[in-house]
N, C-alpha and C positions, 0 to 999 in steps of 0.2 A: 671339764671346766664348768662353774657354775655359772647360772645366768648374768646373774651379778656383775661377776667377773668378765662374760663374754659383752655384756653393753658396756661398762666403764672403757674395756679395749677399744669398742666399736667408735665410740663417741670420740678416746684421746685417739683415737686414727684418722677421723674427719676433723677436730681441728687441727690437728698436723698439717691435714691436706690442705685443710685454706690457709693456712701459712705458707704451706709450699708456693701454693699460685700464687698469694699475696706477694711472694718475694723474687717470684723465678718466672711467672706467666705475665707479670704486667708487660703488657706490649710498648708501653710509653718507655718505660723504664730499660726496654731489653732492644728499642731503635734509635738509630744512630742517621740523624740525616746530613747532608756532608755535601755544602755546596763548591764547586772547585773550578776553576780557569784555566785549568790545564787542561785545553781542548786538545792538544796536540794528541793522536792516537796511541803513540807509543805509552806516554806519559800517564794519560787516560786508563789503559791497560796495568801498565804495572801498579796503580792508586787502586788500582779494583783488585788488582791480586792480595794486595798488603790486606786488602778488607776480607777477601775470603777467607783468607788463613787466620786471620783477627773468629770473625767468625765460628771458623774450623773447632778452633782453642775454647771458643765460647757458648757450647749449644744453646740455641733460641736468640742470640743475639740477631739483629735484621741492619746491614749498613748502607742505607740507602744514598750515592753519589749521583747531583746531579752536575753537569755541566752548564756553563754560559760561559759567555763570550765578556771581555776584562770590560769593554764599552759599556757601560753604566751599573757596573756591578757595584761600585762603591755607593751609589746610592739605591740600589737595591738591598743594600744590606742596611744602610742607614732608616730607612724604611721600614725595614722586618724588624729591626730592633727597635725602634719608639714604638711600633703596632705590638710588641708583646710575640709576635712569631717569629723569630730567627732559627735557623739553623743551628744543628745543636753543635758544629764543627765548619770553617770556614775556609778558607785560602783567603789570605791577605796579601795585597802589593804595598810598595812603598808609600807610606802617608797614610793608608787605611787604618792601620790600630790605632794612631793618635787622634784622628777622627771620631773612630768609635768608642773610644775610652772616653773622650767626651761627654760622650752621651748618657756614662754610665751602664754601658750596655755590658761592656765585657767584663771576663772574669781575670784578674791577677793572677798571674802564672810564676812566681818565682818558688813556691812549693814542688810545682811542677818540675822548672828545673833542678831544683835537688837531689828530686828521684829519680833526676836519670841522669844523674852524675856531674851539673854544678855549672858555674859561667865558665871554668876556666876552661873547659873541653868545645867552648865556642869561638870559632876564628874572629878575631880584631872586633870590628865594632858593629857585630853581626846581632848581638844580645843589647845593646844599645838603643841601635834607629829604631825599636821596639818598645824602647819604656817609654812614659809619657809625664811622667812626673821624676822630683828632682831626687826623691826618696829612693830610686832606683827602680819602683814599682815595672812588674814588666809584663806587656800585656798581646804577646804575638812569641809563639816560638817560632825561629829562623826556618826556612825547610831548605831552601838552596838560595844560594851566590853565584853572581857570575863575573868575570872580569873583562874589563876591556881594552884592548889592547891595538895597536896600528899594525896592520895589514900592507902587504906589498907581493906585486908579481916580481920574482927576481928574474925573470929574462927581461922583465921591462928594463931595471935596473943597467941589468947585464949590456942592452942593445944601447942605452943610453952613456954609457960608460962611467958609472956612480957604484962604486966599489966599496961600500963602505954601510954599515947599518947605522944611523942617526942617532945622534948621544945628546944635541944640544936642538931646541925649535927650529935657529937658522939652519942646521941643517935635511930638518925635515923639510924644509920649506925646497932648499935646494934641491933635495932625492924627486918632490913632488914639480918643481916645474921644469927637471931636467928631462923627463918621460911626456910633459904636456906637449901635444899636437895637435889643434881642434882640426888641422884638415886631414886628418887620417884618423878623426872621431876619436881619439886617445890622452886623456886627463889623468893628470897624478893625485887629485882629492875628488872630494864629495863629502856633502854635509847634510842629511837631512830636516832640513830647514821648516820642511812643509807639517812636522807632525812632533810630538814633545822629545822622540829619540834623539834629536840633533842638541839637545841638552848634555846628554853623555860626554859629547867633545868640548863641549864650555863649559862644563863644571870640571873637568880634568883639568883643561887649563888651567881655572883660577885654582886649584889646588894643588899642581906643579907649579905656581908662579904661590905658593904659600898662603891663602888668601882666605876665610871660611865665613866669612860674611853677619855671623849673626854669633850672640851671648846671651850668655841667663847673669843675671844679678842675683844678691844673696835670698833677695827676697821671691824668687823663682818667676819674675818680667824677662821676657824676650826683648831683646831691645839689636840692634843694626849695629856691627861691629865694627866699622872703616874708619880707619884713622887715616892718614895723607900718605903712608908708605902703602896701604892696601889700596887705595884710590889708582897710585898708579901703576899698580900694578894688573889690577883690574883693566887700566886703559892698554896695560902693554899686552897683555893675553887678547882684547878685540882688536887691537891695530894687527895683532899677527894672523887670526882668523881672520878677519880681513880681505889681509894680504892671499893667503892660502885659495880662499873661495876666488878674490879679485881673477887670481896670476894663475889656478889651476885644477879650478874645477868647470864644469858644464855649466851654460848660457844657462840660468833657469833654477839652478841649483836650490837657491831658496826656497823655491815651492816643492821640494823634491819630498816624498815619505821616504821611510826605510824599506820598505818594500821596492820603490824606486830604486835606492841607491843599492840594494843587494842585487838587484837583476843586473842593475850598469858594472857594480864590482866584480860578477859573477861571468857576465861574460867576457869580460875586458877592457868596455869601455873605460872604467873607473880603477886604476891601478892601487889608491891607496885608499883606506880610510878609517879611521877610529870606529872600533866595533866589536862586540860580542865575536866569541867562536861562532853563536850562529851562522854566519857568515859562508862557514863551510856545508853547513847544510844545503846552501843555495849554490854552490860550487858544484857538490854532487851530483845535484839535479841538472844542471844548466852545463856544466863545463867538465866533466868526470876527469876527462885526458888530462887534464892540465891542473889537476889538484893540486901534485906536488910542488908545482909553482910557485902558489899562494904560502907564503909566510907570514910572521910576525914579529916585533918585538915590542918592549913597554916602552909605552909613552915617555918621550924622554922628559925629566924633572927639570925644574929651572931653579926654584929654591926647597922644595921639597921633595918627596917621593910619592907623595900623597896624589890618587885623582878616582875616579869612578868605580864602582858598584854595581851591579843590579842587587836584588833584595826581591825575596817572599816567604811568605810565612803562615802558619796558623796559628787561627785566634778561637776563644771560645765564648760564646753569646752568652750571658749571665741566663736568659730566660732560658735557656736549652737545657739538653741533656748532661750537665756540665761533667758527673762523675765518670758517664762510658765515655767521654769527649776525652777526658784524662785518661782513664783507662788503655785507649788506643792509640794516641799519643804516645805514652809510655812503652806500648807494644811497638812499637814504631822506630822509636828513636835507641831500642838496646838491641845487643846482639848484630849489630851494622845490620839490620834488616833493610836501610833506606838503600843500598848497596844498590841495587836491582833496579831500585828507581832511578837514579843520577845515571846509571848505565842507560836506561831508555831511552835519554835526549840528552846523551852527555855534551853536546854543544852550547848547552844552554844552564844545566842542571850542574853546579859543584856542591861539594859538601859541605855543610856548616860546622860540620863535626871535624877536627883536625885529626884523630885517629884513622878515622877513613883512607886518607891519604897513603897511608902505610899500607892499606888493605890487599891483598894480592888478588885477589878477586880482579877490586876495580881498579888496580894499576896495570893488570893484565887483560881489562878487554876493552881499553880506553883506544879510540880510533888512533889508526898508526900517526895521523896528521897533528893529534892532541899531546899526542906522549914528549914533544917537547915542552909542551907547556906546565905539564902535569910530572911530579910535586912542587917543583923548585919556585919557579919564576908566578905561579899561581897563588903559591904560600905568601909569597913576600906581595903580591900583589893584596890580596882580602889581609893582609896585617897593618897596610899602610894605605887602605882607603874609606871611601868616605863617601854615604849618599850624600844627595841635597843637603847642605845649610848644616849638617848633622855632626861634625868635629867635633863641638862641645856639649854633647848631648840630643836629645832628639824635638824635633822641630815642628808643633803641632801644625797641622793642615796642608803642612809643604809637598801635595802628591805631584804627579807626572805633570799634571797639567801647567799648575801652579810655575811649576817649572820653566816650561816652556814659553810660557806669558812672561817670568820675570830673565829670560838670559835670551831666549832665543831668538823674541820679536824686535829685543832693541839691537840685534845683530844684523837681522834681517831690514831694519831701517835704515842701516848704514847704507845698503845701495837701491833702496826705494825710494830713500825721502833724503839719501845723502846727508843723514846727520854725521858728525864727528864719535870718534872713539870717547872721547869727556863726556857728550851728549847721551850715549848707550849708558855709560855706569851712571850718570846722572836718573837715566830713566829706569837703570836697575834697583837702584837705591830707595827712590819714589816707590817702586812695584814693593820693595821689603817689608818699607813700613807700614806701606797699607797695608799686607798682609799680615804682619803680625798687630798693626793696632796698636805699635807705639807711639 
């Protein structure tokens, strides 16, 4: 070969090679940092597997997950996002994408959904409580759903002589104070009052009593929805909590957290209560023998079918690594790869994806206590429900907390300050429009 020839090669071989690094060594471009709430072990575990094998498929790629705790994560993120550092992949709760779209900080994902197969492969209003504008804009993909549903020990039942699974309020109210015995330490409710989960069972209400509290005008204003038929319906969903907490729960109950009320439901004290599957996680731990006991059924409807949620999701920070944030995303959500995850905390974790359902896998190693739950009575539950204020769209800034200030402190006045059931929707109404600023 002549010299010539042997430099011309030499030369287009070195810039090759700094194209090569240019496109495949940048270390910005080839890390993925990935902040997540899902402290839970299991959970934690299988989020780090989905990244290894991400990885695996991808040499040089780097997926760095950190963990925290949900308690002040949303302004942690609101932070990283005006200072220009956020995480280039997130875990979102309820209310944090409409928050952070806000800001302008996140990235529009309905391209995203495209590519992995579209809204309709997303259960009920899962793809929804996500968008933040009226355009349909959507800016959180769903990762799990949970439903919630009323709990009961049926020897309680049994020893009580209440035969029957409750189809109408009065008779849930009847099943709960036919088991009440506060001198044998033994209550048919609980509410926890003390922390924003006690929302769960008063936003069901007013959504089996048909109720959604808030609208968008054409001109895309939020504005407070009550007309005089939701007003009292409002008052009839707190006069029967009320009643429930009044007639058959523990001295105290209002200050109760959910961790409270899972130790009282778990060992016995607390026979009934509106709750996540969770539930059973603290069964196993506390009460093993007596699992098969603990049942369930849906919260009975009063004019609708409609009542609570949980909701989380991923969102993607505008300033981050947005393309491998999509990338693994999409790796993610095809091939049921999330399978493995919903399995790791299935008490807590369902699928947002309705094909899953079907999946032999996960209908085959769903805990034996789940499997009545699971496809049937879980479909129809995520088809006909609703977070927060969210019916007609989704509802900017309305998170957990939010929540808890506007349903659950005017519930808990009812027996501190002894206001009236009028007085609570009075002061829920108040709480609405402050918050939306109409």
């Amino acid at each position: 070969m002549k010299k010539g020839m042997v430099f011309v090669l030499c030369a287009l071989l070195a810039v090759m090679s700094l194209f090569a690094q240019g496109s495949t060594d940048n270390a910005a471009d080839k890390t993925l940092t990935v902040w997540s709430m899902l402290t839970q072990p299991e959970r934690a575990a299988e989020l780090e597997n989905l990244a290894a094998e991400f990885e695996s498929l991808h040499p040089g790629v780097d997926i760095e997950i950190s963990l925290m705790p949900w308690t002040g994560a949303l302004d942690k993120l609101v932070a990283a996002v005006m200072a220009g550092n956020p995480p280039d992949l997130t875990v979102v709760g309820q209310g944090m994408p409409q928050t952070l779209a806000e800001t302008g900080g996140l990235v529009e994902l309905s391209d995203l959904v495209e590519e992995i197969g579209g809204k309709e492969q997303f259960l009920g209003t899962t793809l929804s409580i996500s968008a933040s504008t009226l355009d349909g804009s959507i800016y959180a993909l769903p990762l799990y759903i949970t439903p919630v549903v009323a709990y009961y020990r049926q020897s309680y039942l049994d020893e009580a002589g209440f035969d029957k699974i409750p189809e109408t309020w009065e008779e849930y109210y009847e099943m709960c104070k036919a088991v009440t015995d506060p001198e044998n330490n033994r209550y048919g409710f609980g509410i926890p009052l003390g922390d924003q989960h006690g929302m769960k069972m008063i936003w069901s209400a007013f959504q089996a009593n048909g109720v959604d509290l808030v609208n968008v005008d054409e001109d895309g204003n939020w504005y407070v929805d009550i007309d005089d038929e939701d007003y009292a319906a409002l008052v009839e969903a707190y006069e029967w909590l009320y009643a429930l907490i009044r007639d058959c729960a523990p001295e105290g109950t209002i200050s109760y957290t959910q961790a409270n009320l899972r130790e009282l439901v778990a060992t016995g004290v607390v026979m009934s209560r509106i709750d996540t599957p969770e539930i059973y996680y603290n069964v196993r731990s506390m009460d093993p023998d007596n699992i098969d006991d603990v049942r369930y059924f849906r919260l009975p409807g009063r004019k609708t079918n409609n009542q609570y949620m949980g909701w989380n999701g991923f969102a993607i920070p505008a300033a981050g690594n947005v393309e491998l944030a999509k990338e693994f995303l999409k790796f993610c959500y095809t091939d049921d790869r999330l399978v493995d995850f919903y399995l790791s905390y299935p008490y807590c974790m369902f699928p947002v994806v309705e094909s899953i359902y079907s999946n032999e896998h996960y209908l085959g190693s769903m805990p034996e206590e789940l499997k009545p739950l699971v496809p049937d009575m879980v479909l129809d539950i995520f088809r006909n429900s609703n977070p927060i204020a969210l019916s007609n769209g989704p509802f900017p800034y309305a998170g957990e907390v939010d929540q808890k200030n506007m349903f659950g402190i005017p519930l808990a006045l009812m027996f501190t300050d002894g206001i009236t059931a009028e007085e609570a929707v009075d002061m829920l109404i108040e709480n609405l429009h402050e918050l939306i600023g109409d």
